[in-house]
N, C-alpha and C positions, 0 to 999 in steps of 0.2 A: 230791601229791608236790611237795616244791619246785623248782622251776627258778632258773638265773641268768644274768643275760645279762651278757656284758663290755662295759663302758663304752668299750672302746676301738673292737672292731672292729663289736660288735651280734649275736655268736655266743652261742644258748644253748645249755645244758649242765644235767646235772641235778644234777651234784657241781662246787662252785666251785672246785675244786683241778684242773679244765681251762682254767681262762682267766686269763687273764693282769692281768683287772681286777674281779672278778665281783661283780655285785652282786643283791640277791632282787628276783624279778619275782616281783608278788602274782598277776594272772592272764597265761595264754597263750591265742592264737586259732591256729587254722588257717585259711588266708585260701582262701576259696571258688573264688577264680581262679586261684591258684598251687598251691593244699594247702599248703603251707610253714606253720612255727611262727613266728607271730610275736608278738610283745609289744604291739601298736599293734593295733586292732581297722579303723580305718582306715588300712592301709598303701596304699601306691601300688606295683604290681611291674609288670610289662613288659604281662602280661595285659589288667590291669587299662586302661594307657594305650593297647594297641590298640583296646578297648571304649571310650573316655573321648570322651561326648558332651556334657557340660556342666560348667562352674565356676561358685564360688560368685561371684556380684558383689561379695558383703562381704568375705570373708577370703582367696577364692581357690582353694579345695581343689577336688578336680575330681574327678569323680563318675560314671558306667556311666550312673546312673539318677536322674531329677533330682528325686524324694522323696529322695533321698540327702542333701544339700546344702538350704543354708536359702533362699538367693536364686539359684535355677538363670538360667543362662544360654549359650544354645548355645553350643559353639565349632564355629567354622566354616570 
């Protein structure tokens, strides 16, 4: 089924004629910590940051679990 999400606010829907900027999302996730749909397979949601014990030293993305991330580094 297709989904779409609005460019404006980040809401999906599965008919574009609910959003106000809609455009096709080829896949969706349900994020493990929150259940929520999202379009991002790495999102960050609130869960996520009370769990978050490491980022990356190279780009910065910050991670539960430090096989997650390419150059893990505690945060302390």
């Amino acid at each position: 089924m297709t989904t779409y999400e609005c460019k404006t606010c980040g809401k999906l829907a599965r008919e574009e004629g609910h959003l106000c900027d809609p455009q096709k999302v080829k896949e969706v996730y349900t994020c493990e910590h929150c259940e929520r749909t999202v379009t991002k397979k790495k999102h960050v949601c609130k869960p996520v940051l009370a769990k978050t014990n490491f980022f990356c030293g190279g780009c910065g993305r910050v991670a539960v679990e430090k096989e997650e991330i390419c150059t893990p580094e505690p945060i302390e």
